[in-house]
C-alpha positions in Angstrom: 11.9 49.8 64.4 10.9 53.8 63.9 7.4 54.4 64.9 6.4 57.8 62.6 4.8 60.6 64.5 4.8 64.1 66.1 4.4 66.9 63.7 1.6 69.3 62.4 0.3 70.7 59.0 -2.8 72.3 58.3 -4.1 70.6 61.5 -3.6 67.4 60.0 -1.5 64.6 62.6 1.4 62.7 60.6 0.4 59.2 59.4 2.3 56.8 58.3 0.8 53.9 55.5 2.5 51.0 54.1 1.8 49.4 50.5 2.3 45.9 50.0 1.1 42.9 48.7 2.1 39.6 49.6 2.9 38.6 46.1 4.9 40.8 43.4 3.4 42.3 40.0 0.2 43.2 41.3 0.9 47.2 41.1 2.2 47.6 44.6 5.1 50.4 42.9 2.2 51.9 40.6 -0.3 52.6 43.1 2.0 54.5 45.7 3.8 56.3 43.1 0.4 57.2 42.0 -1.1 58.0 45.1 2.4 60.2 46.1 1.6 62.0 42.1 -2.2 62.9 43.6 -0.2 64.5 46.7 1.8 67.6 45.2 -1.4 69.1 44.6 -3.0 68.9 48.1 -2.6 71.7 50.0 -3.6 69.6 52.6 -0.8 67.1 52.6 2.9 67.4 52.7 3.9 64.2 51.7 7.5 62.2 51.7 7.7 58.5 50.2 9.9 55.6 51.0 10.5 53.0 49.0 11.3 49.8 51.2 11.4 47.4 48.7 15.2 47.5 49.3 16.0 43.7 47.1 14.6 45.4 43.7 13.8 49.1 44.6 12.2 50.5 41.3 10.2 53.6 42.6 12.7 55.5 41.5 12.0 54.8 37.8 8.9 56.6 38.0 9.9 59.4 40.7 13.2 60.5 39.2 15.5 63.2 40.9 14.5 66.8 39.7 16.8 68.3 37.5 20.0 70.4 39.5 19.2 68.3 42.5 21.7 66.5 44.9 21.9 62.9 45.7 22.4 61.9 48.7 24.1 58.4 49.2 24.8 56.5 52.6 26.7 53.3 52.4 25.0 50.7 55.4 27.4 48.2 56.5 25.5 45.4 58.6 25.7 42.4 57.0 29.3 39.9 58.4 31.2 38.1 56.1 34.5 36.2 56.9 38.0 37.4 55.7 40.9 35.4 55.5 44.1 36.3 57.0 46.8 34.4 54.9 49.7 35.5 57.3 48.4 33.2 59.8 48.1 30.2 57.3 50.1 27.0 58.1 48.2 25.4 54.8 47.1 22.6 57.0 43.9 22.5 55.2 42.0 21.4 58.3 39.0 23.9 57.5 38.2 22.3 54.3 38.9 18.6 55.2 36.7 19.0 58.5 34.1 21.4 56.9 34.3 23.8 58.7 31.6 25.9 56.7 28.2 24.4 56.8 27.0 26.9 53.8 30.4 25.5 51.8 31.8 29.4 51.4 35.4 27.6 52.3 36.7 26.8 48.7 40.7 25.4 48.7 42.9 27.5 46.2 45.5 24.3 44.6 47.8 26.6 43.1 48.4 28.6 46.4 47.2 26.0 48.6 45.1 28.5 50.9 41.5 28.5 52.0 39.3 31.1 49.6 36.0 32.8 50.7 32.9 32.9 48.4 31.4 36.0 49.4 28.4 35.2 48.2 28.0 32.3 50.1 29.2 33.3 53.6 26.5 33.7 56.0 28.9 35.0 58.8 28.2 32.8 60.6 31.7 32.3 62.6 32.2 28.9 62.4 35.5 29.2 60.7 37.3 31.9 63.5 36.3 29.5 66.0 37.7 26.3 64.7 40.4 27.5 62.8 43.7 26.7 65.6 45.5 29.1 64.1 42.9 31.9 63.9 42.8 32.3 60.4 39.5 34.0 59.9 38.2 36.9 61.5 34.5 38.2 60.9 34.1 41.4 59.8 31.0 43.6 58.9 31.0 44.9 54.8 28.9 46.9 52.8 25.5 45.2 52.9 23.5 48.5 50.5 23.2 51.5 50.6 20.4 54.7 51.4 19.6 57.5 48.6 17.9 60.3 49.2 16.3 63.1 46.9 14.4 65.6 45.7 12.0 63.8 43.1 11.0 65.8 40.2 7.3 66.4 41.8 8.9 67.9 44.1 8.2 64.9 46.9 11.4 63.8 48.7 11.7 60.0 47.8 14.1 57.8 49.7 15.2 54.1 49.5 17.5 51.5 50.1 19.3 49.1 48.1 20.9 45.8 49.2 24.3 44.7 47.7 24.4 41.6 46.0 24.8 38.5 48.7 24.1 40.5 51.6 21.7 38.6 53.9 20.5 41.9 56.4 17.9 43.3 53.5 15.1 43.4 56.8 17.6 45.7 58.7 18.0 47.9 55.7 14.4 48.4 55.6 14.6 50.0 59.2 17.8 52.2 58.4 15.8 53.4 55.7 13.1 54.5 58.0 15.5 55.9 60.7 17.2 58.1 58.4 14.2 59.3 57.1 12.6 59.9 60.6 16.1 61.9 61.1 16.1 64.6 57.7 15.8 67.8 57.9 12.1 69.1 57.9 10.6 65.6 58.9 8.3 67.0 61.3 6.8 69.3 58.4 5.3 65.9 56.9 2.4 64.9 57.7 2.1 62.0 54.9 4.7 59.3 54.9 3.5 56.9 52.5 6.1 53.4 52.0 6.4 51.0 49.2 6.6 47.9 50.7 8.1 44.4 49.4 6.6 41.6 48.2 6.4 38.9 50.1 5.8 37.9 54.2 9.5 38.1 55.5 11.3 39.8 57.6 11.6 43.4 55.4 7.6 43.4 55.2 7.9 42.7 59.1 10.1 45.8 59.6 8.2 47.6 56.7 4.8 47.8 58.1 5.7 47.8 62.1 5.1 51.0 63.6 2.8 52.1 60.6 -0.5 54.0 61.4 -2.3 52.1 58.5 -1.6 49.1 55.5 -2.9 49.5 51.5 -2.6 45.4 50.7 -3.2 45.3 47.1 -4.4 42.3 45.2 -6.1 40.8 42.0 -8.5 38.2 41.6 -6.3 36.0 41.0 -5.4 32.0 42.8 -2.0 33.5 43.6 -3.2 37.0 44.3 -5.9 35.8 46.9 -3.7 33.6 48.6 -0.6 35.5 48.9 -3.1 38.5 49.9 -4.1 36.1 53.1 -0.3 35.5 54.3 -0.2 39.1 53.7 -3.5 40.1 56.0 -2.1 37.8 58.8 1.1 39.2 59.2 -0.8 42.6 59.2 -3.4 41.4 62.1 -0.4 40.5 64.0 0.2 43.8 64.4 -3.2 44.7 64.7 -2.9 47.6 62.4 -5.9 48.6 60.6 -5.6 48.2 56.7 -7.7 48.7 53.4 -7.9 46.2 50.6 -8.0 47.3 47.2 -8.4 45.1 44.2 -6.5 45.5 40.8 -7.7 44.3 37.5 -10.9 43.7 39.6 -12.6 43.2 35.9 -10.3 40.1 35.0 -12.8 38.2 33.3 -11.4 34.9 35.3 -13.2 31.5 36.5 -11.8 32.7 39.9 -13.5 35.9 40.0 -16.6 34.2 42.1 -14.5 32.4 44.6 -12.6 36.0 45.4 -15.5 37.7 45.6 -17.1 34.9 48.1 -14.0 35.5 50.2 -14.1 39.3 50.1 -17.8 39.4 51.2 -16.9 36.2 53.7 -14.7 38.5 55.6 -15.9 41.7 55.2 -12.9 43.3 55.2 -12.4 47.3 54.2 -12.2 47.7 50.7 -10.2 50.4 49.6 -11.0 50.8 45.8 -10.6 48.6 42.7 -8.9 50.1 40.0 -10.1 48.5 36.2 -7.9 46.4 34.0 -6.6 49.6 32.0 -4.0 50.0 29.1 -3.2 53.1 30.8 -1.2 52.0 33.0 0.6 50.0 30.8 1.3 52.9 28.4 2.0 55.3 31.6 4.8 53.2 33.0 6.4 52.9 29.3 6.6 56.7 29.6 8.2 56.1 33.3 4.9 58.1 34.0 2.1 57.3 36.6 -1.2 56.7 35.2 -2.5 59.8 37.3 0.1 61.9 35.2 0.3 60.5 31.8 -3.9 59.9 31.8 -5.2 61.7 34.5 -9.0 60.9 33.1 -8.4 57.3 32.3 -10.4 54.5 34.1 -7.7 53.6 36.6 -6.4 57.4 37.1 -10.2 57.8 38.0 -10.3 54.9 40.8 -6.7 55.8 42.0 -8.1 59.5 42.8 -11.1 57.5 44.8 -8.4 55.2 46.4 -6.6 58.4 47.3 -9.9 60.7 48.9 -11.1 57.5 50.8 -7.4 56.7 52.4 -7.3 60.5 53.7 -11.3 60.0 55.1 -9.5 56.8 56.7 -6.1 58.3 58.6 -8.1 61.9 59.6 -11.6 61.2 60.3 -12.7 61.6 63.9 -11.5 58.1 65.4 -8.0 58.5 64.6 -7.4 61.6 65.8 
C-alpha cells in the first residue's frame, strides 16, 4: 500500500482523503467529483483525483479528458489463470473424471476430446498443474485491467483503474492505481489527493483507504444506508484514521429519519455536512455536469461548498500539521 506524503504548496502539507460509503448509490462519485470541481478555483489547493472504484469506475463520466489531451493507458497483469498445453495431452480425461477443479473451470471438449478452460471461472488456483501427470496446465499471469491517466477538462489530472471482466485481483488494482499516481510527473506539486472509493467493505476499500490522512463516509437516512455506513465506520476505525460523516438526502421525509438521527447523536461522530434532497443533482449528472458546475447556487451546490471549506479546516488546522 502507498502512504501519500511529502510535498509543499502554498505552505499547505499534502493530504490524502478517501470517499466511500459502504453501500452504492448514495452519491459517493457526485460528491468527490464535486468537491475536485470546487478545487480548480483554490489557489490554495493543487488537487489530483483518483478514482478507486476500479469494478465500475464512472468518475470519468463527469471529469472527461480535456480536448487535445493524451491518454495515457497501462495494461496490469496480476490476476493467474490456467492455460492448457494441448501438445502434452494424452486425452486421458483424468482432470475431469477426478475433478480436478474445485471452481468446475475444467469443461471436456467431445468433439476434440481435450480439457477446455472457462476463463471466467478459473481462480488460478493450481490445482490442475499439480495433478495433471502429464503436466498439461501451466499457470500464467493475464491481463487483470488496466490504469488511465489524464488531463480532465478542469484541468485536474484524474486517474483510475479498471478491472477486466473475471479477474479476481480488483483490491491489488486499487494499490497499482495509487502507486502509479504516487510515481507521475509533478506529484510532489499536489497537495490534495482526493480518492473515489468503492462501495462496499472488501478488500479494494481496505487498500483504498489504508495509508489515507482522512475518510468522507457518505450516507442517507436510510435502513440500508445506516447500516452499511456502520460496516463502513468499522473498517475505518481499524485503521484508526480520522473521518467525517456527511449525510445525503438528510431531508428524506422517512419513518427512519428518528432512529438515524438517535444513532448520529448516540455516537457523536464528526459530521461533515448534509447536503438536501435536490433535483439539481439529478439534472447536473444528466448534463454529465456536477451540481457545483451546472447549479452552482442550488441547495446542494450550497452544502457541497460547506462540505468543501470544513474538510480543508479539518486536514490543515493546527493539529494536523
Amino acid at each position: 500500500m502507498v502512504e501519500f506524503k511529502g510535498g509543499l504548496r502554498m505552505d499547505k502539507q499534502k493530504r490524502s482523503v478517501g470517499i466511500i460509503s459502504g453501500k452504492g448509490g448514495v452519491g459517493k462519485t457526485s460528491l468527490t467529483a464535486s468537491l475536485t470541481n470546487l478545487t480548480k478555483d483554490d489557489l490554495e489547493i493543487n488537487s489530483i483525483v483518483l478514482d478507486c472504484d476500479v469494478d465500475a469506475p464512472n468518475l470519468a463520466l463527469i471529469l472527461p479528458v480535456e480536448s487535445n489531451e493524451q491518454v495515457e493507458t497501462i495494461d496490469t497483469y496480476t490476476t493467474l489463470k490456467a492455460t492448457f498445453i494441448e501438445d502434452k495431452c494424452v486425452h486421458c480425461k483424468q482432470c475431469i473424471d477426478e475433478k480436478f477443479c474445485e471452481f468446475h473451470a475444467l469443461k471436456w471438449d467431445e468433439e476434440n476430446q481435450i480439457p477446455e478452460v472457462d476463463y471466467l471461472a478459473c481462480e488460478g488456483c493450481g490445482a490442475c498443474k499439480v495433478l495433471c501427470p502429464e503436466h498439461a496446465f501451466t499457470i500464467n499471469t493475464v491481463k487483470s485491467g488496466e490504469m488511465i491517466h489524464y488531463l480532465s477538462d478542469i484541468g485536474v489530472p484524474l486517474i483510475y483503474g479498471k478491472t477486466r471482466l473475471g479477474s479476481t485481483t480488483s483490491g491489488k488494482l486499487v494499490s497499482d492505481v495509487k502507486e502509479f499516481a504516487s510515481k507521475i510527473d509533478n506529484f510532489d506539486n499536489y497537495n490534495l489527493i482526493l480518492i473515489d472509493g468503492p462501495p462496499g467493505i472488501g478488500c479494494p476499500v481496505i487498500a483504498t483507504v489504508s495509508g489515507l490522512d482522512f475518510i468522507i463516509a457518505i450516507t442517507e437516512p436510510t435502513p440500508s444506508g445506516l447500516h452499511d455506513l456502520i460496516r463502513a465506520i468499522e473498517v475505518v476505525q481499524q485503521f484508526k484514521i480520522p473521518f467525517g460523516i456527511v449525510i445525503n438526502k438528510y431531508d428524506l421525509k422517512s419513518p427512519f429519519q428518528d432512529q438515524f438521527k438517535k444513532f448520529i447523536d448516540d455516537t457523536g461522530y464528526n459530521i461533515l455536512g448534509r447536503i438536501p434532497y435536490d433535483l439539481a443533482i439529478p439534472k447536473a449528472m444528466s448534463f454529465a455536469k456536477t451540481v457545483v458546475e451546472h447549479a452552482p447556487d442550488s441547495k446542494a451546490s450550497l452544502a457541497i461548498k460547506e462540505i468543501y471549506n470544513n474538510l480543508k479546516n479539518l486536514l490543515w488546522n493546527d493539529t494536523t500539521q
